[in-house]
Structures are given as structure tokens and as C-alpha cells.
C-alpha positions as CSV (number, residue, x, y, z in Angstrom):
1,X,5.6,-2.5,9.6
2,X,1.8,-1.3,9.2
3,X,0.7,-0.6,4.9
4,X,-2.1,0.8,4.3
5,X,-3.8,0.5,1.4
6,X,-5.5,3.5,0.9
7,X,-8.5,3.4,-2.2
8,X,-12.4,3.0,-2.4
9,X,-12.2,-0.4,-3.2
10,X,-11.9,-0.4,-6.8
11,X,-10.1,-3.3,-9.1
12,X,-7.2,-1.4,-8.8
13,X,-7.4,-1.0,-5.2
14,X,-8.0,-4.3,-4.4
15,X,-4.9,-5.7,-7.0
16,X,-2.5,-3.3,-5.1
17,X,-3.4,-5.1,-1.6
18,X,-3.1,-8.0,-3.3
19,X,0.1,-7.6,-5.0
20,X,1.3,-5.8,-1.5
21,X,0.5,-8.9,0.3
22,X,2.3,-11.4,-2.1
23,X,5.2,-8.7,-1.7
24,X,5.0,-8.8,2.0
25,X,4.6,-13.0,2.3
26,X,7.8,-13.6,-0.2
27,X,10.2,-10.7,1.8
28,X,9.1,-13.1,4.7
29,X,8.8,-9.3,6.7
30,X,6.4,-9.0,9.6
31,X,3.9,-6.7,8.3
32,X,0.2,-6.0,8.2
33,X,-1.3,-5.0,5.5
34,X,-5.1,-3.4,5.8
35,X,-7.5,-1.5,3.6
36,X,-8.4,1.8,4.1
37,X,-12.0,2.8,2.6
38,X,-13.8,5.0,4.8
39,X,-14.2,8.5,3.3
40,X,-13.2,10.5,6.5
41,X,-9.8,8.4,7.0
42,X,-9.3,8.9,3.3
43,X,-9.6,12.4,3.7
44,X,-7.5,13.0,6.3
45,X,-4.5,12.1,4.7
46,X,-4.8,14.2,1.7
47,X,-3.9,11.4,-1.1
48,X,-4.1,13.5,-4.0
49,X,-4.7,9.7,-6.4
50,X,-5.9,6.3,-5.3
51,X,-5.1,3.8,-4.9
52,X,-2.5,5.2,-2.5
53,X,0.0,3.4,-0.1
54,X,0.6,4.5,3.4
55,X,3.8,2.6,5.1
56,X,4.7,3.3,8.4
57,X,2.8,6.9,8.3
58,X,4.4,7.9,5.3
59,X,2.1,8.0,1.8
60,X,3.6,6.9,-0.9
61,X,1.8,8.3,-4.3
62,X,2.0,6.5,-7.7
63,X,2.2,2.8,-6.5
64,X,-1.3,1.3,-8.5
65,X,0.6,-0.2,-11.1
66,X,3.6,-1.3,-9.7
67,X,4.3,-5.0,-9.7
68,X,5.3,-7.6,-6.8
69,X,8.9,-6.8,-7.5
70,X,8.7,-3.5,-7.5
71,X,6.5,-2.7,-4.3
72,X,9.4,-5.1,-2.8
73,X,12.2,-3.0,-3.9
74,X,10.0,-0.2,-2.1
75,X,9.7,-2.6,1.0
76,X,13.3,-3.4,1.1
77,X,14.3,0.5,0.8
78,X,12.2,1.6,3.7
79,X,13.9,-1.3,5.9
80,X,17.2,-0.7,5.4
């Protein structure tokens, strides 16, 4: 699984990586887990808000906030 976290490296930014790591390590998935900062990458996948969370190709909108247990919930959704 490849997540992209998708941001200019703001606080919030850098606590969704964060918090998608932790949630990465305690599913125990093999995943990596990268920043994305450079303008024209950013730009080519339209995010209309960062930060903004790209698994597997597919953006996923709305995630700054979420906690550990929720980004895992997302984790677990997109596995099964």
C-alpha cells in the first residue's frame, strides 16, 4: 500500500503523517507512507483542501483531523 500525504508541510500536515504512520505501524500493514510537498505534484492531483491523503491513487479529502483510530478504520476499509 503506498499513502501519500499530500500538504505544504504545515502543523497539520505534518500531524496527519504522523498520525498515518502510528496508524500504519499498529495495523502491522506493509505500507509506505511519504510526503508530498512539491507544488507541481500537488497540482496535479487537483486536492481541492490540504492536508489531503492519497492511498493507492485514490485522494481521500477531509482526513486532517481524523485521529489514529479513525485513519485505521479508513485503512482497514480499503483492505478488505
Amino acid at each position: 500500500m503506498k499513502i501519500e500525504i499530500l500538504g505544504d508541510g504545515c502543523a497539520k500536515c505534518k500531524a496527519l503523517r504522523e498520525r498515518t504512520s502510528k496508524a500504519v505501524q499498529e495495523l502491522g500493514i506493509e505500507a509506505t507512507v511519504e510526503s508530498v510537498m512539491d507544488p507541481s505534484r500537488l497540482a496535479d492531483y487537483h486536492a481541492m483542501s490540504l492536508p489531503g491523503m492519497i492511498v493507492d491513487g485514490k485522494m481521500h479529502e477531509g482526513v486532517s483531523g481524523l485521529s489514529v483510530e479513525k485513519i485505521k478504520e479508513l485503512l482497514r476499509a480499503l483492505i478488505s
